[in-house]
C-alpha positions as CSV (number, residue, x, y, z in Angstrom):
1,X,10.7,9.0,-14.7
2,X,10.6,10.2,-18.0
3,X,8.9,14.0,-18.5
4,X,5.4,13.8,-20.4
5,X,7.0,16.5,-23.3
6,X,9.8,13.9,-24.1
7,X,7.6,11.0,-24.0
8,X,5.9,13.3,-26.9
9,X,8.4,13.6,-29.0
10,X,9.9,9.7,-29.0
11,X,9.8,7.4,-31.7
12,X,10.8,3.9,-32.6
13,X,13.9,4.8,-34.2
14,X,13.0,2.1,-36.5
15,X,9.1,2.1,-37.6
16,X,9.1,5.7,-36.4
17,X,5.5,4.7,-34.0
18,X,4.7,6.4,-30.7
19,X,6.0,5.1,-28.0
20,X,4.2,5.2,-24.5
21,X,5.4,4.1,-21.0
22,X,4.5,0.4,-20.1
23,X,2.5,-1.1,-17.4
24,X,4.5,-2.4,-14.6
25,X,1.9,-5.8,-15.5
26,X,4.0,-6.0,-18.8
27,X,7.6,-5.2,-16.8
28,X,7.5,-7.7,-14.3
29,X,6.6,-10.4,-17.2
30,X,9.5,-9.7,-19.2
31,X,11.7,-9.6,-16.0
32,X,10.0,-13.1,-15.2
33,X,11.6,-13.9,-18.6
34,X,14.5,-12.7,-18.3
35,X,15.3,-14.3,-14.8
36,X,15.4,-17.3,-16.7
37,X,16.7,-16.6,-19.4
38,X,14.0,-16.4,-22.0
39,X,14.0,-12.9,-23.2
40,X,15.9,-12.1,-26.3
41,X,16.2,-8.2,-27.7
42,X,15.8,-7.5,-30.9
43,X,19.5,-8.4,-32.1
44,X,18.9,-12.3,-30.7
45,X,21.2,-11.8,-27.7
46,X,20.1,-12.7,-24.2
47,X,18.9,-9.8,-22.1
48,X,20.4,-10.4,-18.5
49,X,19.5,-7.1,-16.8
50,X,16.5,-6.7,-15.4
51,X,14.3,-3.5,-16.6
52,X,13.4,-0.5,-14.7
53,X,10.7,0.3,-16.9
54,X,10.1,0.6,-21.0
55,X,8.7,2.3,-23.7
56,X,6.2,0.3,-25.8
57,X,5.8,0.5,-29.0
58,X,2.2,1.8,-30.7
59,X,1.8,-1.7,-31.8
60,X,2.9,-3.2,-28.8
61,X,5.2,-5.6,-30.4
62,X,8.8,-4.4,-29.2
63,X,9.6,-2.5,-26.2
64,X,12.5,-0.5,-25.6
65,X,14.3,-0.9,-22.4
66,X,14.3,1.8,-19.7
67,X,17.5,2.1,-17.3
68,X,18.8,4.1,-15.2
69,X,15.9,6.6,-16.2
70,X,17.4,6.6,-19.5
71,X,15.4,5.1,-22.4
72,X,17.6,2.9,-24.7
73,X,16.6,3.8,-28.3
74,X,18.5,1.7,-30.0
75,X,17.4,-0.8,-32.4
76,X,18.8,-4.0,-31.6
77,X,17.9,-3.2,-27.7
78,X,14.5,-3.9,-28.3
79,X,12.8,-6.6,-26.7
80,X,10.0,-8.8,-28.4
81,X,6.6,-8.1,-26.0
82,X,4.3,-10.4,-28.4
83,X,5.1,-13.8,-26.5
84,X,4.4,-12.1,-23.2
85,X,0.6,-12.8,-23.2
């Protein structure tokens, strides 16, 4: 997946926080989610494909998706992780 030295050196492109990989616990929620159609990013649209994996933010409130092996840092991509449980 993603090499330990770039995890390092990732940010939030927004609050500029460490990002870490999350549990596949926190993943298959969000996919639960997003199977029905519950999951909004960031930018209010409906996510509709399912994630591979994410980055979580340091204060575990957004999580940027994960596809392809390729993390997408981009703001509005961001999913909302507090509603998860």
């Amino acid at each position: 997946m993603i090499r330990p030295e770039l995890l390092e050196l990732l940010r939030c492109p927004k609050t500029h926080q460490k990002l870490t990989l999350a549990q596949p616990e926190l993943i298959e929620r969000l996919n639960a989610r997003i199977k029905t159609g519950r999951l909004q990013n960031r930018a209010g649209k409906v996510v509709q494909q399912p994630l591979e994996a994410g980055l979580l933010c340091e204060d575990r409130a957004f999580l940027y998706p994960v596809r392809g092996n390729l993390p997408i840092m981009l703001v509005d991509e961001a999913v909302p992780v507090a509603a998860t449980g």
